[in-house]
N, C-alpha and C positions, 0 to 999 in steps of 0.2 A: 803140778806144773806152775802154780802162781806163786809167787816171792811175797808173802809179806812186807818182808823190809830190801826194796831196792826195787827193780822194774815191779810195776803191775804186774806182765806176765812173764813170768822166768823166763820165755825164749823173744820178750819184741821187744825190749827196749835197753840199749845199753845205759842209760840213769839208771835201770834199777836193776837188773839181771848179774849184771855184774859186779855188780855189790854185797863185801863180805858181811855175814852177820857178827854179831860180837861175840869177842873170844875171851879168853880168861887169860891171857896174855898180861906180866906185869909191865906196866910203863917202863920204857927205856927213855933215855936222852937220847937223843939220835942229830946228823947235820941238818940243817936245812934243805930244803930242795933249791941248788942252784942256778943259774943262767951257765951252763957249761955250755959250751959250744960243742956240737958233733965232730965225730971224728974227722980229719983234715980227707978231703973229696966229698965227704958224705950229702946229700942232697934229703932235708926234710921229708919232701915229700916221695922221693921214690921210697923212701926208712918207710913212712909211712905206710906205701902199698906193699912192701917187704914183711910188713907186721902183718898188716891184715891177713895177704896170702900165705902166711905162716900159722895163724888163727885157724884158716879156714882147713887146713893139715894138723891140724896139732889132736892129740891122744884125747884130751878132755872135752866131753860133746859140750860141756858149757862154753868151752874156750869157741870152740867151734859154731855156737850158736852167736856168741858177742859177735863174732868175729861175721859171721852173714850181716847180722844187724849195721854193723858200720858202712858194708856193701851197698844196704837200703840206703840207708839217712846220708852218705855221701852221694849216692848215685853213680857207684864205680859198675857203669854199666859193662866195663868191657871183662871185669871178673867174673859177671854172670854164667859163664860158661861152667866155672865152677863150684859156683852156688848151686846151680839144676843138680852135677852130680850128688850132690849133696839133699837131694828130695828123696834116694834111695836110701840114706844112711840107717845106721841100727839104734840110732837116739830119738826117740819123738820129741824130744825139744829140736834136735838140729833141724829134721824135716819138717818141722812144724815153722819153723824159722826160715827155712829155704823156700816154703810158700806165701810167707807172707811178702819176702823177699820179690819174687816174683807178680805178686799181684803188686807191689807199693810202687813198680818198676813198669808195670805191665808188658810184660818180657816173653813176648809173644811165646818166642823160640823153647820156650819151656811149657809149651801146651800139654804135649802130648804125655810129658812124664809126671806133670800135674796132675792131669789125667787119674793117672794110676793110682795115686793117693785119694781118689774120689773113693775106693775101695778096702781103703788103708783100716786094720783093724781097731788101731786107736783113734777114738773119737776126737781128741783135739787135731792129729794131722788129718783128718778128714772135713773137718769145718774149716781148717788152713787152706784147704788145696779147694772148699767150695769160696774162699773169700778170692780166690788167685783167678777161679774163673769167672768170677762177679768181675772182677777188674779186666778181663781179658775181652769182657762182652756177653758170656753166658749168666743173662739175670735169674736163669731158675732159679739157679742155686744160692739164691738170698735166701731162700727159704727155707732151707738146712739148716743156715745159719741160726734165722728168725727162731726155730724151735729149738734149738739146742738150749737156748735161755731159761729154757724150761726142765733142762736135765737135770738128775737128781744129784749127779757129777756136780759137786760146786766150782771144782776146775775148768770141766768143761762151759758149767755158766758164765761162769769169770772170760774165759775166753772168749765164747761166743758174744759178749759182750764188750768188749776188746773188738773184735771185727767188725762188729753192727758200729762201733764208733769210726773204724778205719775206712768204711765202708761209702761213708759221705752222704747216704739214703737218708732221707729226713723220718723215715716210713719208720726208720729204729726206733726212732723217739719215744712212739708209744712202747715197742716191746721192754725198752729199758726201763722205761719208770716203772712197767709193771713187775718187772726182777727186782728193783729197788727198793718198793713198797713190800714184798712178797717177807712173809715171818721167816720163813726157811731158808731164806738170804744167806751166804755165810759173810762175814763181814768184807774177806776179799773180794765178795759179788760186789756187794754196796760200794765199796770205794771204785772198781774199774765202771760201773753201772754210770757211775757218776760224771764220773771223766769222761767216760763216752759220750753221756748224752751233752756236755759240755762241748769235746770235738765237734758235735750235728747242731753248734749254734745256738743253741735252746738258754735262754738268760736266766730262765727258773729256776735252771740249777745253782744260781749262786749263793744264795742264803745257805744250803749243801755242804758249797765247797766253804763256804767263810769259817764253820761249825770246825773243820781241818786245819784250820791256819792256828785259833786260836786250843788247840788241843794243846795238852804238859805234855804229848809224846811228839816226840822230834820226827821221828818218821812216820808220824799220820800230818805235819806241818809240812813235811815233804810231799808228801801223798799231794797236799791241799794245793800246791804250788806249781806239781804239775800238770794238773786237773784246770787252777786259774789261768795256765798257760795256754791250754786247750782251749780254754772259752773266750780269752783275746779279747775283750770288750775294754773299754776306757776305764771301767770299773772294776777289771778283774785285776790291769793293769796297776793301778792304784794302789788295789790290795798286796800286790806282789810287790813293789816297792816298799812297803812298811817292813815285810817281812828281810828287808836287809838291814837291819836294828834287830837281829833276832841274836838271843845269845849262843846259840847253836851253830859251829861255820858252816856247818856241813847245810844247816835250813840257807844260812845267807848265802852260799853258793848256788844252792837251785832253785833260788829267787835269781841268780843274778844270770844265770842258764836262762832261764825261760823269759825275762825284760830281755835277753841280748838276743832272741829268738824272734821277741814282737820287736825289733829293730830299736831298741832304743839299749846303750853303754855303761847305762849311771850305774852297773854293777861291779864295775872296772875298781875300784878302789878295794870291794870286798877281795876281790880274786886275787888282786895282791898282798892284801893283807896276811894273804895265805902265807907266801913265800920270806915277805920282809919282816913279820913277824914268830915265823918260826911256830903257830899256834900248834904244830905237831907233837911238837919235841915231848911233850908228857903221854903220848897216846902212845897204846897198845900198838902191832903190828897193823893189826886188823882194820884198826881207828885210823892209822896213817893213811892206807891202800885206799878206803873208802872216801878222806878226803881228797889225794891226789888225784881219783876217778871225776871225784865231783870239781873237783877245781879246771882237768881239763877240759869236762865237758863244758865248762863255763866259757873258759878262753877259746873255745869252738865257736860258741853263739856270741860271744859280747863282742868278738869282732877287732879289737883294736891289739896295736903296736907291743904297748909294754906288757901286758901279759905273756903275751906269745915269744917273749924271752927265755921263757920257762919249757918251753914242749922240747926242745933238744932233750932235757936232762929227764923230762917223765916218757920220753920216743927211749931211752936207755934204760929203765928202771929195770927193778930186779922184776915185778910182777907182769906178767904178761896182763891181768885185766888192768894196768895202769896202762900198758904198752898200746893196746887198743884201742882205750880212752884216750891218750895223746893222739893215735893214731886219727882218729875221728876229727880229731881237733884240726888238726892238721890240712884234713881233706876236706872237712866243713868250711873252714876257711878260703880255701882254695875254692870251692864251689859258689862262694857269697860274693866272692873278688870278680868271677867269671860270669856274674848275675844270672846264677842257674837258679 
């Protein structure tokens, strides 16, 4: 259930879940991605809620998982009706995803079928549906959570580690580091262990997360940048900043994501760089899809004008995990304009 390279955990975050890994695909030249305008009536944002609600129906439980996630991180509460059905599904990444949905929302109205996943035979929907009622008001069940970190499941670690971060409890703190420190660790414990306890505030963790920034691997600099973004301090802040000088676009996009998330733009120049310089044009399929994901999620969080030139033409693309990622974009937007 955990992504290596792209979300933390294959079903909660569209940064990394839906993100392709690399293919053996030979470089093409390809156009750039233009400022095409939509088609004549077409309204961005309703495109947008057409995509998601398309997501949230579509054949592939990953499409299906993104596609909740966007539901969460916009706060499109009134789709929620269809996220709940979606706590029955035959995918443990979807139901896994339609509970955290419901707890990041705390959506009451899906008590009762959360409920039912308290029972669920897979262990990861079962600590999903105890974090949904941690958020709904029942605190027992932090304590499900608190020991799964201890499972021999290093997915289910990874996860339960992932909730004890979502979870906002300061109380995680100690169970995380003690996952952290543990030999048996697998290393996707270590990285989400990290970032968790980073989300709970805890500044210790940053000597941790710095060790990430300066890795040769691009997507453990990714790793490190969304983890600096969780910890939000002046100093983590800083660090994120540097890392838009990085030679990787794909690291200077979710540096520029996660600065336009702590409210501040200065990554506006990289996100364009995306489109005015064509940096695509030598990359595989696979390479193209993973920056246009990462570029919209950019122009979601930095917030400003001339980027968002661009989401008409990735609200069209041929990929639907591009389609959703603009989609995001679109409604994150729209949710920062409306100061939710």
């Amino acid at each position: 259930m955990v992504d290596r390279i792209g979300w933390i955990c294959v079903i909660a975050v569209l940064g990394v879940a839906m993100l392709p890994v690399a293919g053996c695909e030979e470089p093409a030249r390809v156009p750039s991605v233009s400022a095409a305008p939509l088609p004549a009536g077409a309204d961005m944002q309703n495109l947008a809620r057409q995509i998601v609600l398309q997501g949230l129906t579509d054949p592939d439980p990953q499409i299906r998982a993104n596609a909740i996630e966007v539901v969460a991180a916009a706060r499109q509460v009134l789709m929620m009706p269809k996220v709940q059905k979606l706590l029955a599904d035959e995918a443990v990444p979807v139901r896994f995803a339609a509970a955290l949905a419901v707890g990041d929302l705390e959506y009451a109205l899906a008590r009762k079928d959360v409920a039912v996943l308290l029972d669920d035979p897979n262990p990861n929907a079962k600590i999903a549906a105890c974090y949904a009622m941690v958020r709904l008001g029942y605190a027992d069940y932090y304590k499900v959570i608190s020991n799964a970190v201890a499972s021999k499941d290093q997915t289910v670690r990874a996860n339960a580690a992932l909730l004890l971060g979502k979870s906002g409890t300061k109380e995680g703190i100690r169970f995380l580091y003690w996952t952290l420190q543990r030999d048996d660790s697998a290393d996707m414990v270590i990285l989400q262990a990290a970032e968790s306890i980073a989300m709970l505030g805890d500044h210790r963790i940053y000597p941790k997360l710095w060790t990430r920034l300066i890795s040769a691997y691009a997507d453990d600099r990714v790793v490190g940048i969304q983890a600096m973004g969780a910890l939000g301090t002046d100093e983590a802040k800083n660090a994120l900043i540097t890392m838009l000088d990085d030679g990787v676009p794909e690291v200077r996009l979710a540096a520029a994501e996660q600065l336009g998330k702590l409210g501040d733009p200065i990554g506006e120049p990289e996100v364009l760089e995306v489109f005015k310089k064509n940096v695509m044009a030598e990359m595989d399929a696979q390479g193209r899809e993973r920056v246009k994901i990462l570029a919209a999620l950019a122009i979601g969080e930095v917030g400003t004008e001339p980027p968002a030139k661009y989401l008409p033409s990735l609200l069209q693309d041929a990929s639907k995990r591009v389609r959703l990622a603009a989609a995001r974009a679109v409604l994150r937007r729209t949710m920062k304009k409306a100061g939710s």
